[in-house]
C-alpha positions in Angstrom: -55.5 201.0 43.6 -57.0 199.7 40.4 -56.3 196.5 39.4 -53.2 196.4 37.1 -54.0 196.5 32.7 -54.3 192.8 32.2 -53.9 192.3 28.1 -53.5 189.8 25.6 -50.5 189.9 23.3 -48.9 187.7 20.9 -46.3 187.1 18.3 -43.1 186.7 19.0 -39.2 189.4 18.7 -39.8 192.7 17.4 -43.7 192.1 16.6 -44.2 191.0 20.0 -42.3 194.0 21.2 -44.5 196.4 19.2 -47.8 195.2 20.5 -46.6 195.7 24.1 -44.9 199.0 22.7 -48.3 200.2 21.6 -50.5 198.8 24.5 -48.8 200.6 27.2 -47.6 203.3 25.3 -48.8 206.2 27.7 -47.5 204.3 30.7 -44.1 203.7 28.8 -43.5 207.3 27.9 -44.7 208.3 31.6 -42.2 205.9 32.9 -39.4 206.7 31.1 -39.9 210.4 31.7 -39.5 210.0 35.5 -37.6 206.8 36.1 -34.3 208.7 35.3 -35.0 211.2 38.3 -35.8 208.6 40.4 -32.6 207.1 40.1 -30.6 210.3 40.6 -32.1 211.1 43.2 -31.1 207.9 44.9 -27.7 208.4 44.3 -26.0 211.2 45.8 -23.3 211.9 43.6 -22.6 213.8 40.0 -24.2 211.0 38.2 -26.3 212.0 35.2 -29.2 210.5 32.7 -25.9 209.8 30.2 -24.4 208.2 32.8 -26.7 205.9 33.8 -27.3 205.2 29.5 -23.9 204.0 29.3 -23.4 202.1 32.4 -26.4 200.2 30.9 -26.0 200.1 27.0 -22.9 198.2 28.2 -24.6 195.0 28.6 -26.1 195.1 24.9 -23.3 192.9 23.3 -24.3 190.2 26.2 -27.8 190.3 25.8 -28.0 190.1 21.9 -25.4 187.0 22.2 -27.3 185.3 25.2 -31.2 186.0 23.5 -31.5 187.8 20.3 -35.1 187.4 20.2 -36.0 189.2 23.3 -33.3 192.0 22.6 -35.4 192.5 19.1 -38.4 192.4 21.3 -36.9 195.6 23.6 -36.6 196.9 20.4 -40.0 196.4 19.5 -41.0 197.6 22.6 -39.2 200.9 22.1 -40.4 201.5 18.4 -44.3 200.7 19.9 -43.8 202.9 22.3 -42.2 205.5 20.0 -39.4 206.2 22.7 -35.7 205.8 22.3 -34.2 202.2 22.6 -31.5 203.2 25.2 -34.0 204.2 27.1 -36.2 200.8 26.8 -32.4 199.0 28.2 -32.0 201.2 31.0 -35.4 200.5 32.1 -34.7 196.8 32.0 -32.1 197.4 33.9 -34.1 199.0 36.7 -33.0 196.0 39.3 -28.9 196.2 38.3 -29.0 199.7 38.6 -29.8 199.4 42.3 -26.2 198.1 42.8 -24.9 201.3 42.1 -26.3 202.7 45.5 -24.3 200.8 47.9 -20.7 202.1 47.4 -21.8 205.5 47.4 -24.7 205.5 50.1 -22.8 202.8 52.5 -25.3 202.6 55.5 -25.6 206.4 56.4 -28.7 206.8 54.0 -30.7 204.1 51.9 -30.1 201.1 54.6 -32.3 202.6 57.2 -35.4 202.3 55.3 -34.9 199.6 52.3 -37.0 196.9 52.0 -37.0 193.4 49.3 -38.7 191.1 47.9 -39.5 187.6 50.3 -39.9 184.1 48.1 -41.2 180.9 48.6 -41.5 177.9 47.0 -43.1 174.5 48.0 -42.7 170.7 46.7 -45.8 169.2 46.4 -45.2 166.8 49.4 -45.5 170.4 51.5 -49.4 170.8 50.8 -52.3 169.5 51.6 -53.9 169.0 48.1 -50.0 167.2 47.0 -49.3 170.6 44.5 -46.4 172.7 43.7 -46.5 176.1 44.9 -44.3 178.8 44.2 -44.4 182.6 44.8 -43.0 185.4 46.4 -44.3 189.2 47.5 -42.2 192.3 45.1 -40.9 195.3 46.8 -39.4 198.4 45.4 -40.4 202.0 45.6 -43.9 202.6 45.7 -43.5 204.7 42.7 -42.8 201.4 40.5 -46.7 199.8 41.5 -48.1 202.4 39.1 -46.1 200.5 35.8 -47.6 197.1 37.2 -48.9 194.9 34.2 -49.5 190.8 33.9 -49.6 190.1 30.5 -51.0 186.8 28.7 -48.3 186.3 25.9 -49.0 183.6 23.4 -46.0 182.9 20.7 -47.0 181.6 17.4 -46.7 178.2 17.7 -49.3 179.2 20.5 -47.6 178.5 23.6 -48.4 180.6 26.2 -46.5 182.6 29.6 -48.3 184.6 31.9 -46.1 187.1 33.1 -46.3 189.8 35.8 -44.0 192.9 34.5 -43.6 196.7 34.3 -44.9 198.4 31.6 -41.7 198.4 29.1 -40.0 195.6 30.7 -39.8 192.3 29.2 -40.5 190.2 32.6 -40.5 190.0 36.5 -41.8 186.5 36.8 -44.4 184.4 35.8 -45.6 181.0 34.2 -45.8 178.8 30.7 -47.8 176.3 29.7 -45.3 173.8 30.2 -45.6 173.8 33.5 -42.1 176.2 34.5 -42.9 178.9 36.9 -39.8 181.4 38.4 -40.0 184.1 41.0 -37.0 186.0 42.4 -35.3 187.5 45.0 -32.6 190.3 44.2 -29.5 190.1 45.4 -26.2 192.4 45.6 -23.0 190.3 45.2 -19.5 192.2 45.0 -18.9 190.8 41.1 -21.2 192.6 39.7 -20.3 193.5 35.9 -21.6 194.0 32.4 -23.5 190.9 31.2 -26.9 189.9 30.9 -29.7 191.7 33.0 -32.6 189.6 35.3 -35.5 190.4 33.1 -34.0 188.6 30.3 -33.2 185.4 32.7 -36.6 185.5 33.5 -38.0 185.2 29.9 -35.6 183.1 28.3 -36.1 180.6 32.1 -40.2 180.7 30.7 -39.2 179.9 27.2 -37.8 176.6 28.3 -39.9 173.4 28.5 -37.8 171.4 30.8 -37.2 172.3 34.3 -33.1 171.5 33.4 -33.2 173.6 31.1 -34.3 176.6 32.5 -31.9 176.4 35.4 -29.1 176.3 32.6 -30.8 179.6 31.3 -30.0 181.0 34.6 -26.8 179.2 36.2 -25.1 179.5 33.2 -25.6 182.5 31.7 -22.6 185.3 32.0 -25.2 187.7 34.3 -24.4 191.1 35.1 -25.5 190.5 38.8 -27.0 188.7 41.7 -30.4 187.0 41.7 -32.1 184.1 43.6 -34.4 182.3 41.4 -37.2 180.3 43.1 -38.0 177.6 40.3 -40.7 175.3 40.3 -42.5 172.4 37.7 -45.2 171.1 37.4 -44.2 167.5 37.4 -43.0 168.5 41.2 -39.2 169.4 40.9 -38.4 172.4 42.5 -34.9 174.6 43.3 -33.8 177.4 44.9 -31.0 178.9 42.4 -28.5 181.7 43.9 -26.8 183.8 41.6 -23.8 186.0 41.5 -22.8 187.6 38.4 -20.1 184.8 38.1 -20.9 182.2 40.7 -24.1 180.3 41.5 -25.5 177.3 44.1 -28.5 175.7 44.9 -30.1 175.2 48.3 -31.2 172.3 49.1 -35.0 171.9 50.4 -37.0 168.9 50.6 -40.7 170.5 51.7 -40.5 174.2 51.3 -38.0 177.0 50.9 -38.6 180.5 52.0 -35.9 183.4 50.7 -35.4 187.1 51.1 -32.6 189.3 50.2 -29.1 187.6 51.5 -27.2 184.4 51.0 -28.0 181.3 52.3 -25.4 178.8 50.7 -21.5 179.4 52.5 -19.5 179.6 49.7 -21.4 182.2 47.8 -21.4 184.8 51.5 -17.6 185.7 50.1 -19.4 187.3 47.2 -22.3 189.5 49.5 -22.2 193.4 49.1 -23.8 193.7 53.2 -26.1 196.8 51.7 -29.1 194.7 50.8 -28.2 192.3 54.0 -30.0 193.7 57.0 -31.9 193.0 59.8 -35.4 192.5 57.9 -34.4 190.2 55.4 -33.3 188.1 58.2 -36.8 188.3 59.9 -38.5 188.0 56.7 -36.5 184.8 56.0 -37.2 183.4 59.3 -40.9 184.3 59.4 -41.5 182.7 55.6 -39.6 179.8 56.6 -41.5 179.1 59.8 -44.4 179.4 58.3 -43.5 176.4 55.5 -42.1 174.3 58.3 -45.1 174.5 60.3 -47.6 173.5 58.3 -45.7 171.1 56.4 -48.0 168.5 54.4 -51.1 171.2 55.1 -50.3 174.1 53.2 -52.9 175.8 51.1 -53.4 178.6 48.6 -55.0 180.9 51.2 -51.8 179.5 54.2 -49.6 181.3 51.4 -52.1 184.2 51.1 -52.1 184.6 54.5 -48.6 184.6 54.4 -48.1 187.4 52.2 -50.2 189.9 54.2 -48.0 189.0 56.8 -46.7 192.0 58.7 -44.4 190.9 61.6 -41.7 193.5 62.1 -43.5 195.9 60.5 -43.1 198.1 58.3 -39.4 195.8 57.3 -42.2 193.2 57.0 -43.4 190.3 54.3 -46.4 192.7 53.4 -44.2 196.0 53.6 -45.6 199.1 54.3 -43.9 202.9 54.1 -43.0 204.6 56.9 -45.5 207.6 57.7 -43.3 210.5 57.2 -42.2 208.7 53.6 -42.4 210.5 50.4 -45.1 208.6 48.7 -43.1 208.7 45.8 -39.7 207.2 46.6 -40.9 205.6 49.8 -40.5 201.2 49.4 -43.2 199.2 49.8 -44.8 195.8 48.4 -45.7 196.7 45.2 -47.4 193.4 44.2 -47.9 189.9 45.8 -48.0 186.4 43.5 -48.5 183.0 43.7 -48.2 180.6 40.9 -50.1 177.2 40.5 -48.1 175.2 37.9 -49.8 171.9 38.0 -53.0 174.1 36.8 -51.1 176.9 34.8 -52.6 179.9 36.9 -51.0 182.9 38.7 -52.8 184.7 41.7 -52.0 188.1 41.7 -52.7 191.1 44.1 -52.0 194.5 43.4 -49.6 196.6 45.8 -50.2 195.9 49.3 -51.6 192.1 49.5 -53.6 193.1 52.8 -55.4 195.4 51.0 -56.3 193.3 47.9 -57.9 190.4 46.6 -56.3 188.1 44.4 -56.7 188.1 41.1 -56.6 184.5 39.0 -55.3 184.5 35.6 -54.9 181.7 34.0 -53.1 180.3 30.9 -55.7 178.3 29.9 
């Protein structure tokens, strides 16, 4: 697979919007032609493309209260891409959509061969050159990896995020220039509800210049679901944030913390839909975590390399692969691998399957 379109873009709401709009406005208009089937095809009931607009243009009222700069940037994004807005929403919503599967698939279907994303995140007393580290491998359906887009965004009064994204979506991680990097881990709590959606956590988390106040962005914003956000700084503060749409709690870590797709702190395992909770995200937690603990104080940029190719339980694996017989299409897989530097402002990116690929540096510089 080709690298993903790396591009500049600047400016800031619906001028911001309208440049990515315009970039990617083939790969917009492809995806929002076939992200709707996708969906429906995933869920085996009478749902529709209306259906799925509603249940998503819900969370509009939240989002324009909790950021109505990045909801005028969707909007730009829409009008760039000469596409409708509601459909610009519900592919921002791609993630929260997924917790529509588990009460009508239970285990008979989708559980069998789901995969998610594993994080980790390391204090600077973890590694062997005294640097913060933070990163995490992204798994969906392979499908996705073909929308994949880092984009250097610089606002007018020219600070800068480097973000790794979907083309059309406002964020799915990344880094700024004052030294805030956030990965995440999705998560399927039982209070899920209209509210604000994880791609705008993410941005308005990178539009912060304190470490404090991004975790504010995130613990106390009235989110429409579950997320674990892996934050790190690069004055050496780190957390490990869990999220339900109305609860949250850190995890305490004093080297490194690994995460995949289940609870770790007690009082928030009340709140777990057990869809998302499997087998593999228990191996992938333990095999991340291990691999932090064991090297603690050494850790290096190509350690958490390795560590992303890593393929123990295959294919339910760190470096996830489909299963032979898999429609190429729909089938789940690591769509793209990241590891984010803040101390030096840079973000190591591989495309798809990290055993395949060689990271990529961008940097914000």
């Amino acid at each position: 697979m080709d690298l993903p379109v790396y591009k500049y873009l600047s400016g800031r709401g619906l001028a911001l919007g309208q440049a990515h709009g315009e970039t990617f406005r083939d790969k917009i208009k492809a995806f929002t032609e076939t992200f709707v089937d996708l969906n429906l095809s995933n869920i085996p009931a009478k749902v529709t493309k209306a259906d799925l607009v509603d249940l998503c243009m819900i969370n509009v009222p939240f989002l324009t209260r909790y950021a109505p700069e990045l909801f005028e940037e969707m909007a730009g994004i829409a009008a760039g891409a000469n596409v409708a807005l509601p459909d610009i929403v519900l592919l921002n919503c791609f993630l929260e959509l997924n917790d529509l599967r588990a009460p009508l698939i239970t285990h008979r279907v989708f559980s069998q061969r789901d995969w998610g994303c594993t994080t980790f995140n390391l204090k600077p007393r973890a590694t062997s050159e005294g640097k913060a580290y933070v990163g995490q491998t992204y798994d969906m359906e392979r499908y996705f990896a073909d929308y994949n887009v880092v984009l250097k965004i610089t606002y007018p009064d020219r600070s800068v995020r480097l973000v790794y994204t979907l083309a059309g979506v406002l964020g799915l991680n990344g880094i700024n220039d004052s030294g805030l990097a956030v990965v995440i881990n999705k998560l399927v709590p039982t209070d899920s509800r209209a509210g604000v959606i994880y791609p705008f956590l993410v941005r308005q988390a990178l539009d912060q210049k304190r470490v404090g106040d991004a975790l504010s962005a995130l613990a106390f914003a009235p989110r429409a679901s579950g997320t674990c956000f892996q934050l790190s700084s690069a004055d050496g503060l780190a957390f490990c944030l869990e999220t339900t749409a109305s609860k949250h709690a850190l995890i305490d870590f004093r080297h490194g913390q690994a995460h995949a797709n289940h609870y770790l702190a007690p009082e928030l395992k009340p709140y777990e839909a057990d869809w998302l909770t499997q087998g593999g995200s228990y191996v992938r937690q333990q095999v991340a975590q291990e691999s932090l603990d064991d090297f603690q104080g050494r850790i290096t940029l190509d350690h958490l390399k390795t560590l992303c190719q890593d393929h123990k339980n295959r294919p339910f694996s760190v470096c996830a692969h489909q299963f032979e017989d898999d429609d190429e299409h729909k089938a789940m897989a690591t769509i793209s691998a990241v590891i984010l530097e803040p101390s030096l402002g840079v973000m190591h990116y591989a495309d798809c399957h990290p055993c395949e690929q060689t990271f990529t540096t961008f940097s914000l510089a």
